[in-house]
C-alpha positions in Angstrom: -30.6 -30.8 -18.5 -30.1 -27.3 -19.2 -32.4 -25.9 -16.4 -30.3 -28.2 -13.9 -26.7 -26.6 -15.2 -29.0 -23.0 -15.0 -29.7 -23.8 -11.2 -25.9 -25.4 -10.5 -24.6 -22.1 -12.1 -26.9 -19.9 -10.1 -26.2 -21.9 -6.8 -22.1 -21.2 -7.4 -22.8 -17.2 -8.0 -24.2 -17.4 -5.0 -21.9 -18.9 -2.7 -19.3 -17.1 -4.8 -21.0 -14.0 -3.3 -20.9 -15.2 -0.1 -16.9 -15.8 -0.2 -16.5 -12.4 -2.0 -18.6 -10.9 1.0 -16.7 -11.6 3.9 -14.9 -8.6 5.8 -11.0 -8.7 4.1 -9.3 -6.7 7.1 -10.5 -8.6 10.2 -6.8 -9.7 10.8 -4.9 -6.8 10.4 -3.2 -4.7 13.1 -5.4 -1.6 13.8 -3.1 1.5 13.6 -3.4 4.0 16.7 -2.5 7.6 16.6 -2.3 9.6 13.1 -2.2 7.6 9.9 0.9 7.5 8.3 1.3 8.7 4.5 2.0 6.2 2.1 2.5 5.3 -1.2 2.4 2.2 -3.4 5.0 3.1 -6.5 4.2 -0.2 -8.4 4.8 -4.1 -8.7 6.7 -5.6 -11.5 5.5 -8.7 -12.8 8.5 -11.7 -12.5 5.9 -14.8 -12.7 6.7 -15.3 -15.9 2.9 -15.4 -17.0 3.3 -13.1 -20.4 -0.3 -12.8 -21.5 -0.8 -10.4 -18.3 0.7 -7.9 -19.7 -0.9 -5.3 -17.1 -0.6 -7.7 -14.2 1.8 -5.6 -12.1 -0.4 -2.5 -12.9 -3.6 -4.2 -11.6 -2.0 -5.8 -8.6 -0.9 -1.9 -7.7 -4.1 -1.0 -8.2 -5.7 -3.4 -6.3 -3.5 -3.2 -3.5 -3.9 0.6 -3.6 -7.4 0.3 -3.0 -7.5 -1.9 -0.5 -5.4 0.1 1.4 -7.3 2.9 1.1 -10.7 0.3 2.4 -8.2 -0.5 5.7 -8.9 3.3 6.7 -5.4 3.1 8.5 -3.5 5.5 6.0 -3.3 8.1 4.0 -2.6 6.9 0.1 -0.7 8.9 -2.0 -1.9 8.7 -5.8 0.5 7.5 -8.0 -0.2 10.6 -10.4 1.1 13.0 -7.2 4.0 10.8 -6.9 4.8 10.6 -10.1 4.7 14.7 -10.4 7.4 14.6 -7.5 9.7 11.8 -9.7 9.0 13.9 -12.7 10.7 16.7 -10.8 13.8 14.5 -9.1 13.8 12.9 -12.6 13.9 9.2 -11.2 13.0 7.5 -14.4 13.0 4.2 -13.0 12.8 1.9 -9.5 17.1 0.3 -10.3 17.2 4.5 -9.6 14.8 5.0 -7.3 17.0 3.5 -3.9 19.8 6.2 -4.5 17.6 9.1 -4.9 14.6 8.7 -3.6 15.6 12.1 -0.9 14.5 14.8 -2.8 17.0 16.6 -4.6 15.2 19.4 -6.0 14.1 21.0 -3.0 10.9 19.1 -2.9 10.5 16.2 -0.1 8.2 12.9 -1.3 4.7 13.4 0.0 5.0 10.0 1.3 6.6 8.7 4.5 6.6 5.2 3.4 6.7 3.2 -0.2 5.5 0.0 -1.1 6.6 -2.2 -4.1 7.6 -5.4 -4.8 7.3 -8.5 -7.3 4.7 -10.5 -8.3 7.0 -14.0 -8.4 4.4 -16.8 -9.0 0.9 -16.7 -10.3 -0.3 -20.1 -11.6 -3.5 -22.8 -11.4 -3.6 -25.8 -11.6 -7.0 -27.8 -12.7 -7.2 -31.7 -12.4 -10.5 -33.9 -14.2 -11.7 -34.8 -17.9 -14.1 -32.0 -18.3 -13.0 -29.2 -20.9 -15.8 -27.1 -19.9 -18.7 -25.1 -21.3 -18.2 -21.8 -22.8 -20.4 -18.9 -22.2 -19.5 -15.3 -23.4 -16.3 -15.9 -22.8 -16.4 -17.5 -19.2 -15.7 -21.0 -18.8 -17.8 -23.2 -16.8 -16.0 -26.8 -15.9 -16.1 -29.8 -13.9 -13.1 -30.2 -12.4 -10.9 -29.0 -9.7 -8.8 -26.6 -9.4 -5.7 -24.8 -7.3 -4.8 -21.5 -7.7 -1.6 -19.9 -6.5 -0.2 -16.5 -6.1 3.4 -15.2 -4.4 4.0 -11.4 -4.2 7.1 -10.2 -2.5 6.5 -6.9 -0.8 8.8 -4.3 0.2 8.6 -1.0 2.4 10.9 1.6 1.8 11.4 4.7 3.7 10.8 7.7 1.6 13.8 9.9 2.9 16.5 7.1 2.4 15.5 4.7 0.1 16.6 2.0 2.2 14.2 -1.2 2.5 12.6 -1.1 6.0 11.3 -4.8 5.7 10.7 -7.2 3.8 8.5 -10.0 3.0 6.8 -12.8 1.2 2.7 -13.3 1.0 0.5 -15.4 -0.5 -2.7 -16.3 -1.3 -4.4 -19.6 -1.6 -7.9 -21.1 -2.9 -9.7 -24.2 -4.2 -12.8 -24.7 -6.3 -14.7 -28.2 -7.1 -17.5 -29.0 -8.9 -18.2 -26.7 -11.3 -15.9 -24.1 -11.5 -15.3 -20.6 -13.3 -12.2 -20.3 -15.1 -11.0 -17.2 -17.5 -9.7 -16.6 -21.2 -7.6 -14.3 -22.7 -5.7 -11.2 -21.0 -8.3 -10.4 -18.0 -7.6 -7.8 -15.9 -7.2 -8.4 -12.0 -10.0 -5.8 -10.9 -12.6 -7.1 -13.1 -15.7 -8.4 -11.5 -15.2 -11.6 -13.9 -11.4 -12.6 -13.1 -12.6 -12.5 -8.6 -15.0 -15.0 -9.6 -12.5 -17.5 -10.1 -10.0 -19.4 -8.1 -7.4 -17.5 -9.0 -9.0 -14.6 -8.5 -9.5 -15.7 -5.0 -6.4 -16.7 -4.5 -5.4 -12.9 -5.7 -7.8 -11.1 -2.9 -6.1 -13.8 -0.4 -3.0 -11.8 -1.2 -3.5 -8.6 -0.9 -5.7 -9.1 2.0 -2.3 -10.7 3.3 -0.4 -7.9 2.2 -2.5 -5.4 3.9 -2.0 -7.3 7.0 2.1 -7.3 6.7 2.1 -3.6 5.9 -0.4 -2.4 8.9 1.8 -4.8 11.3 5.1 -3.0 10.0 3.9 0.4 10.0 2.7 0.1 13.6 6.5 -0.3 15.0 7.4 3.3 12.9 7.2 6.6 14.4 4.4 8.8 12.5 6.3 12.4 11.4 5.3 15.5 9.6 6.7 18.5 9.0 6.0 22.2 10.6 4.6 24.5 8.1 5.4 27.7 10.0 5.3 29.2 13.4 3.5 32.7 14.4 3.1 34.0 17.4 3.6 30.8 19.4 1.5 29.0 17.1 2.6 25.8 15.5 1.1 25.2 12.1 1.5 21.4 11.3 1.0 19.5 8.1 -1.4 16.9 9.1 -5.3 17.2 10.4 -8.3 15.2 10.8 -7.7 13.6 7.6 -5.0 11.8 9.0 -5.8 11.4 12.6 -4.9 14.5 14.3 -7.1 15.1 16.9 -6.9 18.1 20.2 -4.6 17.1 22.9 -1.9 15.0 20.8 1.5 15.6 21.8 4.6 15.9 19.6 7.7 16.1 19.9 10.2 18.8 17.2 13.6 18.1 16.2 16.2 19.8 13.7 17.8 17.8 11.3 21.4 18.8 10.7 23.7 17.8 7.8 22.6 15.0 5.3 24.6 11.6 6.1 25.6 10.3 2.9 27.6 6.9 2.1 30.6 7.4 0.1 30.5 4.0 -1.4 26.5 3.5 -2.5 25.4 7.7 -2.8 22.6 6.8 -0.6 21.5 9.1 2.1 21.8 7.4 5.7 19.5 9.8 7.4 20.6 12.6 9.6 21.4 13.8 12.9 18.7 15.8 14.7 18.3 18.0 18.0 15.1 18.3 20.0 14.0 21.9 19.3 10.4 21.9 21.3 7.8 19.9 22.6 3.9 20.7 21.2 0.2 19.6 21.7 -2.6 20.0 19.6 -5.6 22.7 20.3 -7.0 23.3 16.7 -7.5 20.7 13.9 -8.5 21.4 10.2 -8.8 18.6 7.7 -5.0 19.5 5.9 -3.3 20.7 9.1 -3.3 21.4 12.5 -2.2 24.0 15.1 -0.3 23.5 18.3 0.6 25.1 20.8 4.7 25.3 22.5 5.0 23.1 25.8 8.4 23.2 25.9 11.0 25.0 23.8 15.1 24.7 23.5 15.2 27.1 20.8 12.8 28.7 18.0 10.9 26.6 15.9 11.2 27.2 11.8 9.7 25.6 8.7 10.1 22.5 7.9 11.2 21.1 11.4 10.7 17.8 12.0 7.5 16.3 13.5 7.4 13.2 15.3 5.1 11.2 17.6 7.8 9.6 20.0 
């Protein structure tokens, strides 16, 4: 009896590894040009499921890495964005939609923010078997159907404003004998993908990735100029994210700050075509260019954009 639930058990690690193994991204949009800088600033946890208490924290992470996997952006640590809050003293996300422009003379290093809520995260398991318990993993009969909905937002760094919006999801089913979990498991563990939920967890983010790389791919990438000498363009950006010889930008001036009277929150601002560059040399932190076309001199912190 016991060497028949020992091969059963082995037989489901393995096909668990098989699951686990298939490529995550083969659905998303690939990006072209330079990657965009982004940043995922956290999830809250509104499932109602209190014994996670790090839930929101591990779904960040998670989703973190897995953008990082894509290869399609460039991912701002939370500790880099944090300094940056630190310093514009946004204490909390009800804050962060008025004041995400830097106020302090310091810009986000992000163009783009994720975050959201995770709004349902439940399974359900159906048949008379309680299960066998082994070092804290339970091994059952029955089936079972786990569920997870994250809402995910992108924000734009400069006015707080929420780009898009949307709803994912992620689905899975196990029968036969089945792994379940105890006690406050953390989403990244090894132990918590092996079950349904788990699944249903990867499903998500894999979903997420998806929606994010789809959305990101209608916005204009932008950077900033660091400084111009002698009719060379230093730019922020190099091969790390995607600069390569021969790219052509565009530089505009931003003028005054729009702000609405009613909400505090800044609107954007107007801006004037200054010159027109292409890339000759590329480092992995920035880039130089060379002036095409100019309407007037180019200074620090212009804007850069990919038109």
């Amino acid at each position: 009896m016991w060497n028949r639930f020992k091969e059963g058990l082995i037989f489901l690690c393995l096909s668990v590894c098989v699951v686990l193994c298939i490529p995550q991204y083969a659905g998303a949009k690939s990006l072209s040009g330079p990657k965009k800088t982004i940043a995922v600033v956290g999830f809250e946890n509104s499932s109602g499921i209190s014994s996670y208490v790090k839930m929101g924290d591990d779904f960040t992470a998670q989703l973190n890495d897995a953008l990082i996997q894509s290869g399609q952006f460039m991912v701002v640590s939370r500790t880099e964005l944090d300094k940056v809050f630190a310093e514009q003293d946004l204490a909390s996300s009800e804050r962060m939609a008025k004041s995400l422009a830097a106020k302090k003379g310091k810009a986000l290093p992000a163009q783009i923010l994720i975050t959201g809520k995770i709004t349902e995260f439940e399974e359900e398991s159906k048949g008379g078997s309680q299960g066998i318990s082994i070092h804290g993993v339970t091994l059952g009969g029955s089936k079972s159907t786990a569920h997870i909905g994250v809402i995910v937002q992108i924000i734009d760094s400069t006015t707080g404003q929420i780009v898009d919006s949307r709803r994912v999801e992620g689905k899975a089913n196990a029968s036969g004998f089945n792994i379940g979990y105890s006690g406050s498991w953390s989403i990244g563990s090894s132990s918590f993908k092996k079950t349904p939920l788990g699944k249903a967890t990867q499903i998500a983010i894999d979903n997420a990735v998806e929606y994010i790389s789809s959305q990101l791919a209608q916005l204009p990438w932008q950077g900033r100029v660091v400084m111009e000498k002698n009719g060379t363009v230093y730019v922020n950006a190099g091969s790390d994210a995607g600069i390569q010889p021969g790219m052509e930008f565009t530089v505009y001036r931003e003028g005054e700050s729009l702000i609405d009277p009613e909400t505090g929150m800044e609107l954007g601002a107007e801006k004037s075509k200054v010159a027109e560059i292409v890339i000759k040399e590329v480092e992995p932190k920035f880039s130089k260019a060379s002036i095409v076309n100019a309407t007037g001199e180019i200074e620090k912190a212009d804007l850069v954009l990919a038109d």
